[in-house]
PAPA-834973 format. One record per residue (C-alpha): residue number from 1; x negated, y negated, z negated. Coordinates in Angstrom, 2 decimals. Layout:
REM PAPA-834973
<NUM, <X, Y, Z>>
...
END
This chain:
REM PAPA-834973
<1, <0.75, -128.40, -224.18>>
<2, <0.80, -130.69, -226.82>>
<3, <2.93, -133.38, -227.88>>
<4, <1.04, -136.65, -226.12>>
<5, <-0.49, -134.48, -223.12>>
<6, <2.15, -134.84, -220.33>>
<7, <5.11, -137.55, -219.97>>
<8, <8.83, -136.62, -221.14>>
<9, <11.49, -138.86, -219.76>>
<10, <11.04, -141.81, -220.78>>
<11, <7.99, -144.51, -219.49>>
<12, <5.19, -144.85, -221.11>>
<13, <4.64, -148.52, -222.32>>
<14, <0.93, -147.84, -221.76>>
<15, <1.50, -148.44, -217.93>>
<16, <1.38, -152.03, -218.30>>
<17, <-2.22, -152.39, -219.57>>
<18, <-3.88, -151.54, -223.07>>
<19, <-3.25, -154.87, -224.50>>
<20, <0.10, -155.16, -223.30>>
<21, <1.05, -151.14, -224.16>>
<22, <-0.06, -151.51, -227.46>>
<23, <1.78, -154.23, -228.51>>
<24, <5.19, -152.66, -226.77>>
<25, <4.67, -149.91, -228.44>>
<26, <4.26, -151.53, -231.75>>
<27, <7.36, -153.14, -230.87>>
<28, <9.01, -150.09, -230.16>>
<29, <8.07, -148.22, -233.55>>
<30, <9.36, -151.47, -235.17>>
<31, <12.58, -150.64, -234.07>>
<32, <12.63, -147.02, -234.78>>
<33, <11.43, -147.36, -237.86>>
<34, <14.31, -149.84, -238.41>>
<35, <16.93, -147.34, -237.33>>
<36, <15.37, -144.66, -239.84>>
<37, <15.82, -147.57, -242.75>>
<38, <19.28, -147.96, -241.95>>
<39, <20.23, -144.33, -242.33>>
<40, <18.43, -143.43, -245.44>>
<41, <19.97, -146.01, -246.85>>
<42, <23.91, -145.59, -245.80>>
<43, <22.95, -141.82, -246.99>>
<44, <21.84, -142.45, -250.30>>
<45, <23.50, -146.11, -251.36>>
<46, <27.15, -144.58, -250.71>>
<47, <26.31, -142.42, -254.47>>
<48, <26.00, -145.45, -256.10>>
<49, <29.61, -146.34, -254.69>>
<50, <31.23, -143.05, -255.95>>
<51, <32.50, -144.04, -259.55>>
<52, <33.71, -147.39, -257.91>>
<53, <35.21, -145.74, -255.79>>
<54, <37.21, -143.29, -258.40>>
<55, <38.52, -146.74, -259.81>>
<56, <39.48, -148.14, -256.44>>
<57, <41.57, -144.72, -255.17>>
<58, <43.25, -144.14, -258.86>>
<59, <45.20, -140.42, -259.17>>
<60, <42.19, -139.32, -256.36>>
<61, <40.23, -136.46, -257.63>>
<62, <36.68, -136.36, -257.95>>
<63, <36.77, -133.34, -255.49>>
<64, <37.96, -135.34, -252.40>>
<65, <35.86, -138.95, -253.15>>
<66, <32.64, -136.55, -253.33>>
<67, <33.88, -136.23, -249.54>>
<68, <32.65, -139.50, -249.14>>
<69, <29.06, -138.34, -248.98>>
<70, <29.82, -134.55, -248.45>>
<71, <31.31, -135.18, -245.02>>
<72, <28.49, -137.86, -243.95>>
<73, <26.44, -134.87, -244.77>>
<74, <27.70, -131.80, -242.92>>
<75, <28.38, -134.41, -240.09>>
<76, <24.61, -135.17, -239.69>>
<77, <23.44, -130.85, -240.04>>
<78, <26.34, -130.33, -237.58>>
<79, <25.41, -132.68, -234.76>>
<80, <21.76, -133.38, -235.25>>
<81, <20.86, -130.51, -232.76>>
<82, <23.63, -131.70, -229.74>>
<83, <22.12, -135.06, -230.72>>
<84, <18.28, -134.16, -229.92>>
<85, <19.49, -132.43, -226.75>>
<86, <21.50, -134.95, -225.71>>
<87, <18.54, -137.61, -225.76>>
<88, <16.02, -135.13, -224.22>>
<89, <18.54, -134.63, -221.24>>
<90, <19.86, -138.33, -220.85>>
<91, <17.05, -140.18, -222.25>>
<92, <16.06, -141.27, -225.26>>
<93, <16.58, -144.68, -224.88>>
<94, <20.55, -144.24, -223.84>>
<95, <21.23, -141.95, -226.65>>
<96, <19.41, -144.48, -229.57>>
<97, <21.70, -147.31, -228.14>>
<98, <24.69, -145.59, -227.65>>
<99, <24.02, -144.21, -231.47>>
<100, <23.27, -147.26, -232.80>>
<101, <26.92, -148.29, -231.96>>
<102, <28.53, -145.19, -232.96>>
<103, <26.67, -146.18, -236.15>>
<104, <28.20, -149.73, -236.39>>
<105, <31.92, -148.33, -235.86>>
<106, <31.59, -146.04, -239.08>>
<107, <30.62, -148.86, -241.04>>
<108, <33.03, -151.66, -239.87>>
<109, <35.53, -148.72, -239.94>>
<110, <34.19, -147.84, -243.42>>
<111, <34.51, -151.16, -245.08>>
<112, <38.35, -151.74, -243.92>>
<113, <39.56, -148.54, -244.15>>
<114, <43.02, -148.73, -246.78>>
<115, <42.98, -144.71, -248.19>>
<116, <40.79, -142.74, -248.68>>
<117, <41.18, -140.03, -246.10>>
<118, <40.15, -143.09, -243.96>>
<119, <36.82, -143.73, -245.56>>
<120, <36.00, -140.14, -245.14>>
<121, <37.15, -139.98, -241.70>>
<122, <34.50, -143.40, -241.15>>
<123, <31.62, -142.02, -242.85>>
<124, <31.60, -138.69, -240.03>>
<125, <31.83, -141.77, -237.10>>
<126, <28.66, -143.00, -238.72>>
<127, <27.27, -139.85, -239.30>>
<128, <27.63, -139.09, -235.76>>
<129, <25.60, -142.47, -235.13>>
<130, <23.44, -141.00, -237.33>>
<131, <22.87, -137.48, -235.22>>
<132, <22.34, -139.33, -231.83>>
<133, <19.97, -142.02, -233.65>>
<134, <17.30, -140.35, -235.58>>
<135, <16.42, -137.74, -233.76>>
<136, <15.87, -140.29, -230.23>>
<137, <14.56, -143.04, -231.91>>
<138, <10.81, -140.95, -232.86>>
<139, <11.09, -139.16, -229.51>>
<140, <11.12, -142.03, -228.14>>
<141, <8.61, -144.32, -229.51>>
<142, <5.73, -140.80, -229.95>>
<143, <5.12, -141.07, -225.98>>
<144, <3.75, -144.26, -226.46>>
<145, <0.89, -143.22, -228.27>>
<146, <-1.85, -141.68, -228.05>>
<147, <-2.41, -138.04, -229.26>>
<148, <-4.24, -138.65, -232.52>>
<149, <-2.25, -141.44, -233.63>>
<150, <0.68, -139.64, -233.73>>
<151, <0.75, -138.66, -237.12>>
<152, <0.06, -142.08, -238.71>>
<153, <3.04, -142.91, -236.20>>
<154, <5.57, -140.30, -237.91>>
<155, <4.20, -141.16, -240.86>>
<156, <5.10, -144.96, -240.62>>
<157, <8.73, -144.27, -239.37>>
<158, <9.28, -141.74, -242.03>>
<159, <7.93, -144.18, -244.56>>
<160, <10.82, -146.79, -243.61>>
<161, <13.08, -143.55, -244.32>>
<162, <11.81, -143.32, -247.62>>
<163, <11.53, -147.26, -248.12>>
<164, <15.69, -147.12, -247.33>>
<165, <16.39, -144.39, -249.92>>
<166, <14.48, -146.42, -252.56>>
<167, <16.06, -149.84, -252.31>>
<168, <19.32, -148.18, -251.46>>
<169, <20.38, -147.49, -255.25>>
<170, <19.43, -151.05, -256.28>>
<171, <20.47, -152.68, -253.74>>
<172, <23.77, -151.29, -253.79>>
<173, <24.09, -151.72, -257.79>>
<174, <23.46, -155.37, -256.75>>
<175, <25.83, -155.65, -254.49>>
<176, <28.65, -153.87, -256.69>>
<177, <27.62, -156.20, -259.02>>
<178, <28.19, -159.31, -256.92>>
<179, <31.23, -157.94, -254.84>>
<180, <33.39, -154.86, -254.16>>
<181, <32.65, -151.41, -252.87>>
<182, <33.55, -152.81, -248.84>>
<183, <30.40, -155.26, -249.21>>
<184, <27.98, -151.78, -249.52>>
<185, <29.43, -149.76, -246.32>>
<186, <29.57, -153.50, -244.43>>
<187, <26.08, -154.73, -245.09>>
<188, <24.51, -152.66, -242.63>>
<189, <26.16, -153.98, -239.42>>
<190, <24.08, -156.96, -238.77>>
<191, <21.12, -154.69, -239.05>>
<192, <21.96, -152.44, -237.12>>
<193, <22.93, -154.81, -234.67>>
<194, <19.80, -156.22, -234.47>>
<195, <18.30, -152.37, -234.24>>
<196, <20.39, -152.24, -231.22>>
<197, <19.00, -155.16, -229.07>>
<198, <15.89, -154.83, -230.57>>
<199, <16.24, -151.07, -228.33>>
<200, <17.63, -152.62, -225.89>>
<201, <14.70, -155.07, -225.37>>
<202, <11.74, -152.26, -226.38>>
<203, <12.45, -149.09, -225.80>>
<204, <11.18, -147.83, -222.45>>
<205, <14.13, -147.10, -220.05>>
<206, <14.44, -143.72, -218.78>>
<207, <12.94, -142.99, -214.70>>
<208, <15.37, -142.34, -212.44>>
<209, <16.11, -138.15, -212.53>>
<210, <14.60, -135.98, -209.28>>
<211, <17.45, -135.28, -206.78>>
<212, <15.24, -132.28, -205.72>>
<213, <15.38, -131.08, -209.73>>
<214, <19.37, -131.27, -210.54>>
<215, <20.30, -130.61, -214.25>>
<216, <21.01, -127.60, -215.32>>
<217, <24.59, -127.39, -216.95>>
<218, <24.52, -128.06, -220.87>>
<219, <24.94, -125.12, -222.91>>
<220, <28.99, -125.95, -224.29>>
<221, <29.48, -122.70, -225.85>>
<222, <26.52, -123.07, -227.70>>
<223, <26.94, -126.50, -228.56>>
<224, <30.58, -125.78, -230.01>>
<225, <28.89, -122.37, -231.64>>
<226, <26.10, -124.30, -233.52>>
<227, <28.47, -126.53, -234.63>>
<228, <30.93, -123.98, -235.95>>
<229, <27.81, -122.11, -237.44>>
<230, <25.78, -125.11, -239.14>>
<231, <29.06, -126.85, -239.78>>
<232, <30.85, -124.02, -241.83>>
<233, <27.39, -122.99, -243.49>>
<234, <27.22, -126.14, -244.80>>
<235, <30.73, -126.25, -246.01>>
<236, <30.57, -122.93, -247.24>>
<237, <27.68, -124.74, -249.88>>
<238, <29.33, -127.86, -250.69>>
<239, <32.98, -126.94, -251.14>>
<240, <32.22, -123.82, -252.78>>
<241, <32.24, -124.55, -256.04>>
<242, <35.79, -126.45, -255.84>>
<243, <37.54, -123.31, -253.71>>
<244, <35.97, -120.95, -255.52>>
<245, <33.20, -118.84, -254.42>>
<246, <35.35, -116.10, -254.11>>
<247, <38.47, -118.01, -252.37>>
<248, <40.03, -116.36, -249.14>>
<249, <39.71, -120.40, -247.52>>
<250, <35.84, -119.85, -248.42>>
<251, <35.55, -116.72, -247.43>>
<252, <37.09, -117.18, -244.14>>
<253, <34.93, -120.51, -243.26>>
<254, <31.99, -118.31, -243.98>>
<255, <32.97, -115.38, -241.63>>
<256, <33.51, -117.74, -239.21>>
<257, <29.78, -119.48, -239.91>>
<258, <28.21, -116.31, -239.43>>
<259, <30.32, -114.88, -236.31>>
<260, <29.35, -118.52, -234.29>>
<261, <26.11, -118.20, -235.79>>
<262, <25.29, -115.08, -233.41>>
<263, <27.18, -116.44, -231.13>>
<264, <24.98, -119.24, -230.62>>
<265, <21.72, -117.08, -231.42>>
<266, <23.01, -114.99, -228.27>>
<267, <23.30, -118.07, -226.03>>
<268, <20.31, -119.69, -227.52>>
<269, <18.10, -116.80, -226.00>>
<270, <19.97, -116.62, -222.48>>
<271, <20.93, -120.04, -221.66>>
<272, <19.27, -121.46, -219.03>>
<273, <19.27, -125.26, -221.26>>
<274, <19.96, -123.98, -224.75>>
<275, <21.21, -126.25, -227.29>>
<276, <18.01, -124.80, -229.32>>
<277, <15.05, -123.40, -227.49>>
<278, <14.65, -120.44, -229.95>>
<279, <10.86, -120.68, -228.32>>
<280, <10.31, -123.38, -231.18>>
<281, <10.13, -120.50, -233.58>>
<282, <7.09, -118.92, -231.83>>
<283, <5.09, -122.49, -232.50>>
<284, <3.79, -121.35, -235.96>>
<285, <2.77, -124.94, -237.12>>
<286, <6.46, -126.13, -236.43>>
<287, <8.02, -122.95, -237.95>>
<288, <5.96, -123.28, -240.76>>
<289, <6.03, -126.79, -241.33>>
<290, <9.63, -126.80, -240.90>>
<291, <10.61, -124.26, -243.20>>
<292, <8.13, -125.73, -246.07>>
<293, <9.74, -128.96, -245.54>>
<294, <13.41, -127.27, -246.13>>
<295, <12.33, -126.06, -249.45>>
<296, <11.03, -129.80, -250.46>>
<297, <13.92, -131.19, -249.87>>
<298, <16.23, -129.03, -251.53>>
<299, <14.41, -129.34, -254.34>>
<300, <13.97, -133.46, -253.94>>
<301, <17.44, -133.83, -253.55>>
<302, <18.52, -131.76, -256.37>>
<303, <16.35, -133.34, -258.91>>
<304, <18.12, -137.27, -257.23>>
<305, <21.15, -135.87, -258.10>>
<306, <20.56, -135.05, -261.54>>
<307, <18.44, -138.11, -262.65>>
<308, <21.67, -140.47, -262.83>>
<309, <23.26, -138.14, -264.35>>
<310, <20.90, -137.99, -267.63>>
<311, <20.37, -141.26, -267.44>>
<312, <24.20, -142.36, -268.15>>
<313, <25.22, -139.60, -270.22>>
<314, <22.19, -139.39, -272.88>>
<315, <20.26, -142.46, -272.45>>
<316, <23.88, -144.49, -271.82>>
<317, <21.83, -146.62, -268.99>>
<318, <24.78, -148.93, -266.50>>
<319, <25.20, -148.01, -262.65>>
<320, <22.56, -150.78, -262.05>>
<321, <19.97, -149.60, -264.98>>
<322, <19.70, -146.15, -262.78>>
<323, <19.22, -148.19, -260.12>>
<324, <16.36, -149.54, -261.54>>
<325, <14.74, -146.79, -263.06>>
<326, <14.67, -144.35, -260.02>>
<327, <13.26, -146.71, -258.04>>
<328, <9.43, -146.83, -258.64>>
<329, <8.45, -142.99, -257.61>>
<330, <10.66, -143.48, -254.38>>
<331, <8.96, -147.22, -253.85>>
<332, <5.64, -145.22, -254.50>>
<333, <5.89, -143.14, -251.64>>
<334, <5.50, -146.17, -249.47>>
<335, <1.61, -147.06, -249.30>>
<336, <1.11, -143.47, -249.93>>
<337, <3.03, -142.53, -246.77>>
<338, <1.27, -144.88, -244.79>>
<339, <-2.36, -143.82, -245.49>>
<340, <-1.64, -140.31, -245.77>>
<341, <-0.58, -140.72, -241.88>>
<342, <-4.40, -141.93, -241.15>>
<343, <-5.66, -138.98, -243.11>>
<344, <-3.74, -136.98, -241.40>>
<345, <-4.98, -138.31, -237.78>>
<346, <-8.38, -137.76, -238.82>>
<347, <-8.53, -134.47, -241.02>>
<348, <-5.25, -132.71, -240.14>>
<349, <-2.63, -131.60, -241.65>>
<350, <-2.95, -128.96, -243.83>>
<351, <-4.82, -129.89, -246.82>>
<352, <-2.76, -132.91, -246.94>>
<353, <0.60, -131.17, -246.49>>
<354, <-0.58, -128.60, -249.43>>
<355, <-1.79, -131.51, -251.83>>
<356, <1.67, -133.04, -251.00>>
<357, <3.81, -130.50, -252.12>>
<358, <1.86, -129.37, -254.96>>
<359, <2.37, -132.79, -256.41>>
<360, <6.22, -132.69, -256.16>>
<361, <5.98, -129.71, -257.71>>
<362, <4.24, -130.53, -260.65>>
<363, <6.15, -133.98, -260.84>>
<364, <9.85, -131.63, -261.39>>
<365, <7.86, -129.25, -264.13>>
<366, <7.27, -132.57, -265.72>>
<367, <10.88, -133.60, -265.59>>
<368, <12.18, -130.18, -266.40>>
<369, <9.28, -130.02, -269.61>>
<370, <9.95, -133.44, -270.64>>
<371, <13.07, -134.79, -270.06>>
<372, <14.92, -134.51, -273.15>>
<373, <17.06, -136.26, -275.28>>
<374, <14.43, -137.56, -277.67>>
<375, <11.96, -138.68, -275.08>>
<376, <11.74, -142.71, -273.49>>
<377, <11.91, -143.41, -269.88>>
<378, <7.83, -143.81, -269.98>>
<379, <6.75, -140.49, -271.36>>
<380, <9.91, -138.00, -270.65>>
<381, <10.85, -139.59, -266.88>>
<382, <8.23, -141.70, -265.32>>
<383, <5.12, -139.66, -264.95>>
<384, <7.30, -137.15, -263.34>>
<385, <8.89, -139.73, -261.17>>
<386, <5.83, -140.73, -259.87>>
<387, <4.37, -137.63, -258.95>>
<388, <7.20, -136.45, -257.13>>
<389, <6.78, -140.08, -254.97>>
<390, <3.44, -139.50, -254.89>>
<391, <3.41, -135.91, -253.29>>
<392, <6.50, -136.87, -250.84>>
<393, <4.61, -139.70, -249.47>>
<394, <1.81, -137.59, -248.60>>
<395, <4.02, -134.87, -247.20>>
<396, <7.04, -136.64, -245.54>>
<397, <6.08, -138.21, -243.03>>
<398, <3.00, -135.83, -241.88>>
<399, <5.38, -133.09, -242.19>>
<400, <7.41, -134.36, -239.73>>
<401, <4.39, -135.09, -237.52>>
<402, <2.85, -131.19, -238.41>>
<403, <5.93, -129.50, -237.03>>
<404, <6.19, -131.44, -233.99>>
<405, <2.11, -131.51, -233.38>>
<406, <2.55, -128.33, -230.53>>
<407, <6.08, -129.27, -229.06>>
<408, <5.68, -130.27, -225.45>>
<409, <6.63, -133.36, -224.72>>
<410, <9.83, -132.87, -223.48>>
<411, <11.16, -130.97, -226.22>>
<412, <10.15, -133.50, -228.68>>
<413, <14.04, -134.80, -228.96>>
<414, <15.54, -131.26, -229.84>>
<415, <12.28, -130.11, -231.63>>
<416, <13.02, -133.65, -233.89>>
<417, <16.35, -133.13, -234.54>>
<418, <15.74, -129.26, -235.40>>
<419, <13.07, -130.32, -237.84>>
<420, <15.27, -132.64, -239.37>>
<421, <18.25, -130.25, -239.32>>
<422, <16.61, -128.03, -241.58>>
<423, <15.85, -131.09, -243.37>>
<424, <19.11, -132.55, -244.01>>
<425, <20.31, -128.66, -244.43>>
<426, <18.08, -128.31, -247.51>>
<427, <19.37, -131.79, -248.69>>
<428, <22.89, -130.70, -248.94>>
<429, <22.24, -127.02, -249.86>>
<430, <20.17, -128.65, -252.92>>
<431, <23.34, -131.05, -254.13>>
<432, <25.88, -128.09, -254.71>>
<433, <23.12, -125.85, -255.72>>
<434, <22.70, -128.51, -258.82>>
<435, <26.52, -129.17, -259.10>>
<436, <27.42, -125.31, -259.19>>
<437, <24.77, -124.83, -262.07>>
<438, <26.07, -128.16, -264.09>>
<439, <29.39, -127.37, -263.68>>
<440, <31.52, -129.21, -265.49>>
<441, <29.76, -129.40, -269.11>>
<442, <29.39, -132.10, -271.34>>
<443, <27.11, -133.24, -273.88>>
<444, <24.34, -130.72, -275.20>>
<445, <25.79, -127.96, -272.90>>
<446, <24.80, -130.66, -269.70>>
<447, <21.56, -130.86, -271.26>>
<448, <20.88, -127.70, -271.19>>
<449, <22.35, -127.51, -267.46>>
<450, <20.16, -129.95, -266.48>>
<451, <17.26, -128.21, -267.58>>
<452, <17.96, -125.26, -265.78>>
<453, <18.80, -126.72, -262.59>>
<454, <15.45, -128.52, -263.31>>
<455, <13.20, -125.29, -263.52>>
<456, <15.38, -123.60, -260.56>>
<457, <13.99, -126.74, -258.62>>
<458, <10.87, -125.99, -259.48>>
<459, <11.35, -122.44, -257.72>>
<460, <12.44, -123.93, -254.71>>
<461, <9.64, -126.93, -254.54>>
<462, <7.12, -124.18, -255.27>>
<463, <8.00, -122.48, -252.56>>
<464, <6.74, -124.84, -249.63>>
<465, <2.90, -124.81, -251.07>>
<466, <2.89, -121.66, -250.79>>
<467, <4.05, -121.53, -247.33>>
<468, <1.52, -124.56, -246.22>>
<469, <-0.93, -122.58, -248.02>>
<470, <-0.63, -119.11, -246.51>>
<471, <1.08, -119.80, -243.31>>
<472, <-0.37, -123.05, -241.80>>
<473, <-2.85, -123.18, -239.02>>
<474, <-6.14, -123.43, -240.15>>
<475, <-7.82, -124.12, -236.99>>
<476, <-9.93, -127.50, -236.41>>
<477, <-11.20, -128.81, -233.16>>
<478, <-14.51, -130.10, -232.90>>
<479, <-13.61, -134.25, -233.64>>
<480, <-12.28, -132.78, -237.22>>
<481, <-8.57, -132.53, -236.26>>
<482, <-6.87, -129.50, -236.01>>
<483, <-6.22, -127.74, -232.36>>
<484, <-3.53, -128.71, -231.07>>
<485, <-2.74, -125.24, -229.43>>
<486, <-2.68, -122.69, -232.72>>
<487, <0.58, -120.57, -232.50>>
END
């Protein structure tokens, strides 16, 4: 059954009348999409903050402020999958508001916290927000709709994802520029507020549950397993290269990663209400969607890490300059997000996906040909730039929409958050992959690091057009679309 064929648990605004269900559920996007805003930008402003904060914490090593976004990191893999679960089994609407105000508390606690330890300890309450938030606020909002709008719909919330992660390093240069580091962690809470009524007043409330269909108990030992196991796997890549990839701590978190990891593969395939329905994996388009997606991101956020990194050490550009620069293949995406979900609607997904990812790909060989130290921001970075935001807008957000486009409804909360798992999984995995080739050189030896991180990128974006093209469902109904039953 597909995604938009039965209800899940939460009412459909569509009972009130065409008109009036439209226009609620327009409403209701509006405020997902405002949620997604909010964390793509708290994830990628807060690396704009890091030197400030090396000057604010003096004596503290580079090692523990990286925490700072390290540990907002893990926290979102860790908890993502508890938090799609969670909203499937309470309701979606419950789990977006009581998110929304886990979010708030990591940022007020954030932007008062007096050590360090403290900010670090803030940014995994927000993170948590984070966890319950994004993977309830699409759930809820893609009952609303009908079938073939869904991927312009998940296209449109992904978009104000990608919207946040572009005005994020500006805006936060901006507001380093005007005030302290406090004023970048603090300016969210209005908005996020304001996300929070706005849920409040839009999102459909849950029905009341069946007394003659009692809830099955929640999987704990699989919840506390797939914590340990995407937790410490994720540790295990962004510590590493400060322990030591051969240090008994690392070691030992590993062993421990891969002990809860069958642990929780064991309970996953006997529980009666797994934490992951493992069934997801037999729904080729989401497996394969899923996986291709990884493998962009990786790549995507190993080639964000390096570009300020080039940019101050062999151009010389400020903190705000990079903010600058970086922005126009991220503010690119935007339009190109929004048609490619209309595209995608009406011819499918897999031409688009393919086209998508082949652009990103060639937009990193650019970067990894061109950018040298002789070359100008126009020739050496931008082309590149833009590709890459060209190719992620037409992939991001029908990406999202192709992995879900076979999940019954009433998975569509831990199929989300398993989707974006992976996601944010790949996101982190591509950061230390990047910092473990770099190292720490300096000078012509970084340039040369930087160029082969650059090519290894190119490996790893390469890798999810060749999965759309082999893998994906080629299958088309008879309006155009693809079927919406392929496995």
């Amino acid at each position: 059954m597909g995604v938009g064929a039965a209800r899940g648990d939460d009412v459909t605004a569509t009972e009130a009348g065409p008109t009036e269900g439209l226009r609620r559920a327009n409403q209701a996007l509006m405020v997902a999409a405002a949620a997604m805003f909010l964390a793509s930008f708290v994830t990628t402003a807060s690396n704009i903050a890091v030197p400030v904060l090396e000057d604010a914490f003096p004596g503290t090593p580079l090692s523990t402020i990286s925490w700072v976004i390290s540990a907002f990191n893990v926290t979102q893999v860790t908890f993502m999958l508890l938090g799609g679960r969670l909203a499937d089994r309470w309701g979606r609407r419950p789990v977006f508001l009581a998110g929304m105000l886990v979010f708030c508390l990591g940022a007020a606690l954030s932007a008062v916290a007096p050590a360090i330890e403290l900010v670090i300890a803030a940014r995994v309450v927000q993170a948590l927000g984070v966890a319950m938030v994004l993977p309830s606020s699409l759930a809820a909002v893609l009952p609303l709709f009908p079938l073939e709008r869904h991927a312009s719909v998940v296209s449109a919330w992904g978009a104000m994802g990608t919207f946040g992660s572009a005005v994020a390093p500006t805006m936060a240069a901006g507001i380093l520029a005007l005030g302290d580091w406090r004023m970048v962690f603090a300016t969210v809470i209005p908005f996020a507020l304001l996300a929070w009524w706005g849920g409040k007043a839009r999102l459909a409330a849950p029905p009341p549950r069946d007394p003659a269909s009692p809830a099955r108990p929640l999987d704990v030992v699989g919840a506390l397993a797939g914590t340990v196991a995407v937790g410490g796997s994720a540790l295990v890549v962004v510590q590493g290269r400060h322990w030591g990839w051969t240090s008994t701590p690392l070691a030992l978190v590993a062993l421990a990663a891969v002990v809860a990891g069958a642990v929780f593969v064991r309970r996953s395939l006997h529980h009666p209400e797994p934490l992951l329905d493992l069934g997801l994996l037999g729904v080729r388009s989401f497996r394969v969607a899923t996986l291709a997606a990884a493998f962009v991101a990786t790549a995507t956020a190993s080639t964000w890490f390096m570009y300020p990194l080039f940019m101050t050490s062999v151009w010389g550009y400020s903190i705000f300059h990079v903010g600058l620069a970086i922005s126009p293949g991220a503010v690119a995406m935007i339009p190109i997000a929004l048609v490619a979900g209309r595209v995608a609607d009406r011819y499918g997904y897999r031409q688009l996906l393919l086209a998508g990812s082949t652009l990103s790909t060639l937009g990193v060989a650019w970067l990894s040909w061109r950018l040298v130290p002789g070359s100008t921001y126009v020739t050496g970075f931008l082309p590149g730039t833009l590709l890459i935001g060209s190719g992620s807008g037409l992939m991001l957000g029908p990406a999202n929409s192709a992995a879900l486009r076979d999940v019954p409804e009433a998975k569509l909360g831990a199929a989300n958050a398993a989707y974006n798992t992976m996601r944010f999984l790949g996101m982190a995995l591509g950061v230390a992959v990047a910092a473990a080739v770099l190292g720490d050189s300096q000078g012509a030896e970084r340039v040369a690091a930087l160029h082969r991180a650059l090519w290894l990128s190119v490996a790893m974006m390469a890798t999810g057009p060749l999965l759309i093209g082999l893998a994906y469902p080629r299958a088309r109904s008879r309006s155009g679309g693809e079927t919406a039953s392929v496995r």
